[in-house]
N, C-alpha and C positions, 0 to 999 in steps of 0.2 A: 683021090682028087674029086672033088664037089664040082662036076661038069656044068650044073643048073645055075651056080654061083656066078654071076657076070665079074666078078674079083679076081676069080683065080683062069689062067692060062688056058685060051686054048689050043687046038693042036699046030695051029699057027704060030703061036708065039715060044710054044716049045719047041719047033725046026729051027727057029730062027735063034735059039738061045747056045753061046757054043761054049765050050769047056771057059775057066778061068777065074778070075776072083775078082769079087763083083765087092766095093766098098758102097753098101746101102746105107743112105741116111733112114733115121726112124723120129717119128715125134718126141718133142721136147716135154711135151703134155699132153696137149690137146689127140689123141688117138687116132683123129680123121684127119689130123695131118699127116699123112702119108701117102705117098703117089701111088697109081695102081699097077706101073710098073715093079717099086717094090714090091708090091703083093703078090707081082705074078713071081722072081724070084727067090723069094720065102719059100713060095710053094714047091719051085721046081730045085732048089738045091739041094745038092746031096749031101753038106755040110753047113752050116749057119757057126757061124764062130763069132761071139759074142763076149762081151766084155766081163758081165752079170749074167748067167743065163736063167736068174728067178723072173728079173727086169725082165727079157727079152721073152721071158716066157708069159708073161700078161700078153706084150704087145699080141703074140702069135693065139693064145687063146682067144685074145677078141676079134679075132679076125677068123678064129677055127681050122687054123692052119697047123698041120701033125711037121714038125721041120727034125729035123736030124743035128740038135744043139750040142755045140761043145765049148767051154771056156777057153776065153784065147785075153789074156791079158801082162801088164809087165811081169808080173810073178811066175809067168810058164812059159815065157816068150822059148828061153832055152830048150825048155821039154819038148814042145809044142809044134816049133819051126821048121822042122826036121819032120815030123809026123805031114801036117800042110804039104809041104813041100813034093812030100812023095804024091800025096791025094790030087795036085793040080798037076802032077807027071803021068798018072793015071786016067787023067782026061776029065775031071769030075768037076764038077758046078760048084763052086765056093763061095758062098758070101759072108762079105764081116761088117755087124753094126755094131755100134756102141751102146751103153745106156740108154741114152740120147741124142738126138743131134746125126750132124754127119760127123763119120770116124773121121780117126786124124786129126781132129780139131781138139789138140787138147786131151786126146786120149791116144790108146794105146795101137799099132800096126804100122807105123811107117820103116821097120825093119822086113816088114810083111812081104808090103808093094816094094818094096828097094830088092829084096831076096827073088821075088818074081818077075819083077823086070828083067834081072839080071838074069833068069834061067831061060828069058825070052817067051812065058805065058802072057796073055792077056791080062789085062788090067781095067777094068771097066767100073767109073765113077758114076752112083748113083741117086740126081742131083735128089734133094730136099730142104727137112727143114734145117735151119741152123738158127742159134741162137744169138751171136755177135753181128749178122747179117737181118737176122729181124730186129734187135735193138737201135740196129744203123737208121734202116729205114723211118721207125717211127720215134726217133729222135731232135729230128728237126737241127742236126748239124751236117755239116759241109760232109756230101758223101762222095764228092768223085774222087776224093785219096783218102786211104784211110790205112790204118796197119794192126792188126791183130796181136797185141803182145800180150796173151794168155793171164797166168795169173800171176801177180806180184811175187817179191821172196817177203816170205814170215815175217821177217826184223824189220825193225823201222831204219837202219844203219842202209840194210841191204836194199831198201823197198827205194832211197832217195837215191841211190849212186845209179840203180835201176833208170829210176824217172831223169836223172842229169842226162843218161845218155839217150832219152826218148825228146826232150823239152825243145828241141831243134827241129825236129822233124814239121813241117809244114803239110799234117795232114789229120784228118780224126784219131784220137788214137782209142783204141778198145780195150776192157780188161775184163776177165772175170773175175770177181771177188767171194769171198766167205761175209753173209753177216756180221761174225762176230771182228771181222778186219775193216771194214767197212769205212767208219770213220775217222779211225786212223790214217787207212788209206789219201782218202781226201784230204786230210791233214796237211801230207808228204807233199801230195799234186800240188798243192797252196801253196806250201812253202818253198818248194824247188820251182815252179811253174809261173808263178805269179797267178791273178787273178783268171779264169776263164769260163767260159759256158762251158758246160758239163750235164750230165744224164745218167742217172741211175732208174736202171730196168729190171724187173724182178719179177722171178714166176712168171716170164713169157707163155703164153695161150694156156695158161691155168686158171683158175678159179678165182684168183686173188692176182691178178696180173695189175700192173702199176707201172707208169711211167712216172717220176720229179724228174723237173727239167728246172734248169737255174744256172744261175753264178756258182762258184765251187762253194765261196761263206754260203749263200744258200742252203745247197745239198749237206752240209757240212751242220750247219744249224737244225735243218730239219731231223737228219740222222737222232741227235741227239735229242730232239723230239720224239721223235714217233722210230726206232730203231729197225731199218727195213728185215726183212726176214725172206728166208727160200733160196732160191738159184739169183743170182743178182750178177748184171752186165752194168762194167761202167765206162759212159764214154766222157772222153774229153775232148773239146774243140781245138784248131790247129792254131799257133801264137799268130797273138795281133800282127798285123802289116807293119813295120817298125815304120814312125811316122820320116817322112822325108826333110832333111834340114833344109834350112836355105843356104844361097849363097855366100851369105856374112858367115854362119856358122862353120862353112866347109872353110871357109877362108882362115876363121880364124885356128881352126882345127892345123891347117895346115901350116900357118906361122911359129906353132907351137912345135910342131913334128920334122918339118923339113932341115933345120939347122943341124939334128941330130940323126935322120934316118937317110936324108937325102931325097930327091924326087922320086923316083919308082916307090921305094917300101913307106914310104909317107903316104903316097896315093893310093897305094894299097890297103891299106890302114883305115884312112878314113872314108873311103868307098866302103869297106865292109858295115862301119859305124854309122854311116850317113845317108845308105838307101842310093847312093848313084852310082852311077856306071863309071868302073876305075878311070876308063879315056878320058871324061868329062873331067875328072876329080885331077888327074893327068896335066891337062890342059892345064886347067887353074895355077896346080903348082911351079908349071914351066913359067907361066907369067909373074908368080910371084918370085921365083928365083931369079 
């Protein structure tokens, strides 16, 4: 340990560090995106389980931190889980990051934290960067609900029966994409979605970092200009407010429906179509009856 280093831990902060498994976020790119709490963990664990450990071994040489790396991803989960397991029964410092980003998100360990909760170790989430919470922000759509739905299926069959059951949802919604699916992509949101604001984010805190913002035809036309390239987040805005009928309209909705549905499932009906509140919709139909 480099004691001269104001980065790495001192005898304070390694009293205060206690057995368990510590999920560290690491940068997306940029390498001084990193908290200095990660760095003190890096340093003090007695196992670092990594996704990549060529990846995880840059981040730790630019930082000149010696860690004790092991591969821990879907392909060894089996092998692997069991080794862990013993290691945070033994009392020892555990941390797992991913390529990028915060684990979990998209990557590989939530059998990890499931497996140690359950043995009753510690669990301790270590906040950073993440890449669908920075494309939120500097997005410019509605962030106080939003929902993370990872990355599309392959097919175009698969990608719209996906998006039928997200198009409801009354909140931002996020993806991560591949380049080469990209416009396709957008295609699907169009077509299943109808028109909306939408964002494509690519190579967050890199070199060539980009926001388009626009209508989906927008993003959709530009693509097909200029084809984005790198890590790329894409958001979508949550559906229009369905506009509100008037009176005449709920009325006549209703003369058309109530002869064959009756008042309750007629009211119900066009309360869902028509933006009011069922009682009001309710009402109406009792006087028309």
């Amino acid at each position: 340990m480099n004691s001269s280093n104001p980065i790495f831990p001192d005898a304070k902060v390694q009293s205060q560090t206690t057995p368990g498994l510590y999920i560290v976020a690491t940068p997306i790119g940029n390498m001084r995106d990193i908290t200095l709490r990660a760095l003190d963990l890096l340093q003090l664990a007695d196992k670092v389980l990594a996704e990549d450990t060529r990846q995880t071994r840059k981040l730790l040489d630019h930082y000149n931190i010696k860690a004790d790396l092991t591969a821990y991803h879907d392909h060894n989960v089996a092998k692997m889980l069991p080794r862990v397991m013993d290691w945070l029964e033994e009392g020892h410092i555990i941390v797992q990051v991913s390529d990028a980003g915060t684990p979990l998100v998209s990557d590989p360990g939530y059998k990890l934290v499931q497996a140690a909760i359950s043995a009753g170790h510690d669990v301790v989430a270590v906040p950073g960067a993440s890449a669908p919470l920075a494309a939120l922000v500097s997005a410019g759509l509605p962030s106080d609900r939003f929902l993370f739905a990872g990355f599309l299926p392959n097919k175009s069959a698969a990608r719209r029966s996906t998006l039928i059951e997200l198009m409801s949802i009354k909140a931002t919604l996020i993806f991560f994409e591949s380049p080469n699916r990209v416009t396709e992509s957008l295609k699907n949101m169009k077509a299943v979605m109808g028109e909306r604001n939408a964002v494509i984010a690519r190579e967050i805190t890199k070199k060539y970092e980009e926001v388009r913002r626009g209508s989906l035809t927008e993003l959709i036309d530009s693509c097909e200009q200029d084809a984005p390239r790198g890590e790329i987040v894409v958001l979508v805005g949550p559906p229009a407010a369905p506009k509100l009928w008037t009176p005449a309209e709920v009325d006549a909705a209703l003369k058309e429906k109530l002869p064959e549905l009756g008042a309750k499932r007629a009211s119900a009906e066009v309360a869902e179509l028509s933006g009011w509140a069922k009682r009001n919709v309710y009402q109406r139909a009792i006087l028309l009856s």
